[in-house]
C-alpha positions in Angstrom: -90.4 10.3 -48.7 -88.1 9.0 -46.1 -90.2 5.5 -45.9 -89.8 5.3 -49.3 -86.3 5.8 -49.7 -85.7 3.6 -46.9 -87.3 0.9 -48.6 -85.9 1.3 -51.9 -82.7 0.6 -50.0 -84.0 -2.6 -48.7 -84.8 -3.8 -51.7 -81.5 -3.1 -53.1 -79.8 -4.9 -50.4 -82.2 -8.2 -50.9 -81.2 -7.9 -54.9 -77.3 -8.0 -53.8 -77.9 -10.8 -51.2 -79.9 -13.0 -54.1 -77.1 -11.6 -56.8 -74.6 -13.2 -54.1 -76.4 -15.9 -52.8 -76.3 -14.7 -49.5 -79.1 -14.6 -46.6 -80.3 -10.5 -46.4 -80.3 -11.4 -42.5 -76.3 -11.2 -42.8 -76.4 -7.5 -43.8 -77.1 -5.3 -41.3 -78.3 -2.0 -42.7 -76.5 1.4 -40.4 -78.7 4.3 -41.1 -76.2 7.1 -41.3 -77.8 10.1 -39.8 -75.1 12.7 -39.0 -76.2 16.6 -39.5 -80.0 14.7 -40.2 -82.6 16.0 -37.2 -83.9 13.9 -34.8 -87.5 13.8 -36.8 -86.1 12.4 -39.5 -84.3 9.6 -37.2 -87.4 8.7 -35.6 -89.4 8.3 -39.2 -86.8 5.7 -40.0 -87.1 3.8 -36.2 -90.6 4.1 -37.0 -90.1 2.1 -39.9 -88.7 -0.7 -37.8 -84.6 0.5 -38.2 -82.3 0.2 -34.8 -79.2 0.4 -36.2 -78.2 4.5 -36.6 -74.4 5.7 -37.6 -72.8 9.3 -36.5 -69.9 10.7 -37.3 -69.2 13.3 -34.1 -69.2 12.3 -30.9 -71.3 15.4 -29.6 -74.0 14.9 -32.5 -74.8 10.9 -30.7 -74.5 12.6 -27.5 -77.5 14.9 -27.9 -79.7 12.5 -30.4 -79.0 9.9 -27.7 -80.2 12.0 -25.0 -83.5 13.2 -27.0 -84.6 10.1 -28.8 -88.0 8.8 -28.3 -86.9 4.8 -27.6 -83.3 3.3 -27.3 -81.8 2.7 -30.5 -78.5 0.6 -31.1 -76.0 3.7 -32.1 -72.4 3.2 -33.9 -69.8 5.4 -34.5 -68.2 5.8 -37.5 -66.2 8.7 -37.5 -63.0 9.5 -36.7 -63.0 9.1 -32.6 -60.4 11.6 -31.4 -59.3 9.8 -27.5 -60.4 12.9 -25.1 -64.3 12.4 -26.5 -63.8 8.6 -26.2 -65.6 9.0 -22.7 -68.5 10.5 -23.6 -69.7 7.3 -25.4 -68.4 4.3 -24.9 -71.3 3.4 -22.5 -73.7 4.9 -25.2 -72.6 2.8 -28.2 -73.2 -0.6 -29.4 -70.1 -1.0 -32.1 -67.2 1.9 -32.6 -66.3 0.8 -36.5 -63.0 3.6 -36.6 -60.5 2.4 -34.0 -57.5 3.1 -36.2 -54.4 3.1 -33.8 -53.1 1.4 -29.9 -53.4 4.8 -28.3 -57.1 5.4 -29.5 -57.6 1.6 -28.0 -56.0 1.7 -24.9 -58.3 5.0 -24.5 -61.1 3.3 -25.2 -60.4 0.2 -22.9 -59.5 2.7 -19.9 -62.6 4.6 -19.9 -64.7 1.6 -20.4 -63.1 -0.1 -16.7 -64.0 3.3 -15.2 -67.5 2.9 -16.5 -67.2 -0.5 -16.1 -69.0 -2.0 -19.6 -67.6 -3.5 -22.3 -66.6 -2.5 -25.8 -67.1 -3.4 -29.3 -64.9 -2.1 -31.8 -63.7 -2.6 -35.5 -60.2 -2.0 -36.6 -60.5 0.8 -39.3 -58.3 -0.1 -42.3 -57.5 2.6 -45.3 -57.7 -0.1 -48.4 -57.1 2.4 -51.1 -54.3 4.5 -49.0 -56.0 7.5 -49.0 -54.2 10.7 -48.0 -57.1 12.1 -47.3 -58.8 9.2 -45.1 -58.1 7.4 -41.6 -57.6 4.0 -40.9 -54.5 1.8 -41.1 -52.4 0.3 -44.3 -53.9 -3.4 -44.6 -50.2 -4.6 -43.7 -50.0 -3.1 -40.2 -53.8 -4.8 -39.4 -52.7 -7.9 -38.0 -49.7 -6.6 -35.7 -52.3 -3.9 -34.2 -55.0 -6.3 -33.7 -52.9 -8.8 -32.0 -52.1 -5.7 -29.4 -55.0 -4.4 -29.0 -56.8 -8.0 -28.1 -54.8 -7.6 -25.1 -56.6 -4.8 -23.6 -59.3 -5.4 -21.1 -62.7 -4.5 -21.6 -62.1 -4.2 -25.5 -63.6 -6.9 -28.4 -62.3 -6.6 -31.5 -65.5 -8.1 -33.8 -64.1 -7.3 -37.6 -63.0 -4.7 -39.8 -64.2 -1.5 -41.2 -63.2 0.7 -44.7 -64.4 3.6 -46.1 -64.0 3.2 -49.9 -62.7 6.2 -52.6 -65.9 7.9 -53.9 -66.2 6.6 -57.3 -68.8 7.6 -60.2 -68.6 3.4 -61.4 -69.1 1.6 -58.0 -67.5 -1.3 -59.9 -64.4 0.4 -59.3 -64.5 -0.3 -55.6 -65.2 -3.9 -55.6 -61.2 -4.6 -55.3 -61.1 -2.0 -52.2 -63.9 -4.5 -50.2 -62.5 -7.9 -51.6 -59.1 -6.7 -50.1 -60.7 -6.3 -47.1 -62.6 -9.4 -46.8 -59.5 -11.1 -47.1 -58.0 -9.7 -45.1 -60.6 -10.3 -42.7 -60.3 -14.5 -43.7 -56.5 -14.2 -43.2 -56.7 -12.8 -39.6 -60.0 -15.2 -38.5 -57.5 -17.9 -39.1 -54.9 -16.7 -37.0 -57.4 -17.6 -34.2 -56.2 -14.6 -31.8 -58.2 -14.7 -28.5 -60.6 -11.6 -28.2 -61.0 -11.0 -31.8 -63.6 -12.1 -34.2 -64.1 -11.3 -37.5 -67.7 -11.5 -37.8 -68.0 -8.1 -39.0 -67.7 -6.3 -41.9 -68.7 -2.6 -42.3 -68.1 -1.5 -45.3 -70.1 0.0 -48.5 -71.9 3.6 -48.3 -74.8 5.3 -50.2 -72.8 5.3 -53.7 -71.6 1.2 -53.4 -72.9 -0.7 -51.1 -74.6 -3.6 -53.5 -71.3 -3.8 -54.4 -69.8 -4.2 -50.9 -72.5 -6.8 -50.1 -71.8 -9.1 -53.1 -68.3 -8.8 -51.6 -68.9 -10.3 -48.4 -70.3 -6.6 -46.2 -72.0 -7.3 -42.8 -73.1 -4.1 -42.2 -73.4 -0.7 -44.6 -73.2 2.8 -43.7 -76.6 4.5 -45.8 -77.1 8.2 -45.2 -77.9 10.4 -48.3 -79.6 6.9 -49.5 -82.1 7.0 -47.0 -82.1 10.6 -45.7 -80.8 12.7 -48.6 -78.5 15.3 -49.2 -77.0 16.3 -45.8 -76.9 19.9 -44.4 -73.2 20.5 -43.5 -74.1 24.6 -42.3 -76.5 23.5 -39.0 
């Protein structure tokens, strides 16, 4: 069932990328596996997938630890700056750096370990209450601060869109952003690229792809309805 799901998202992304005229090698598909067991993670590697997205730091630690062959893991939740050490030699991209403190936390603990970091700057389109991320006014002053630190490479922009019933009603949320993204590329600030664009989940990512997405964030889309009581 998994393998099916999986490739019914596939297929959606390649309709968006035609629907756009974009390349599907320019979407990058995050399988979002948080509360999901480590069975179901390694039907969907088996598949071919690399890319998987948790939400607690604790959660990556122990899939990380157990999984049968390396996989390329992101986090996407909120990153709180005392767990920041557990992973940042474990992680390929952290898409929810969201303030200085969380950077400069982040660029310490990756000199002690001595790698280096790639991070998104996690921007709240919509000005959700309810969500992280910064207003899209403050982006550019926090990027141009945090592409001081050492150790830290800013590669794009991240959003986590209002859950709609009409998709369609998110398409202004991840043009926003993708504008945003344009304005700051041609700022040309050393140490940050805007290459990335994570944005779109299970309920609208076609959507975020004919927008401009680089990667998307599928859970319940590939591994269905998560368990929130384990």
């Amino acid at each position: 069932m998994l393998k099916d799901n999986l490739q019914a998202v596939q297929d959606n992304i390649s309709k968006a990328c035609q629907k756009a005229g974009r390349d599907v090698s320019e979407v990058t598909l995050i399988a979002v596996s948080k509360t999901k067991p480590l069975s179901d993670l390694e039907e969907i590697l088996d598949c071919g997938v690399l890319e998987f997205g948790e939400n607690k730091v604790q959660e990556l630690c122990d899939k990380e630890e157990r999984i049968k062959s390396p996989v390329h893991w992101h986090m996407i939740g909120h990153l709180q700056t005392n767990k920041v050490k557990y992973i940042v030699d474990k992680v390929t991209l952290i898409h929810s750096v969201d303030s200085v403190k969380l950077a400069k936390q982040i660029s310490k603990e990756a000199e002690k370990k001595n790698v280096d970091v790639n991070i998104l700057i996690e921007v709240n389109v919509a000005q959700e209450e309810s969500k992280f991320g910064i207003t899209t006014e403050e982006t550019l002053a926090l990027i141009r601060e945090v592409a001081t630190l050492p150790r830290v490479h800013i590669k794009g922009l991240m959003t986590i869109a209002p859950f709609v019933s009409d998709p369609e009603d998110n398409r202004m949320v991840f043009r926003t952003l993708k504008q945003l993204s344009v304005h700051i590329d041609a700022e040309h600030i050393e140490n940050v690229s805007m290459e990335v664009l994570s944005m779109g989940m299970t309920n609208d990512y076609m959507v975020a792809i004919e927008e401009g997405a680089t990667m998307v964030r599928v859970g319940t889309g590939i591994f269905g309805a998560r368990n929130y009581n384990i």
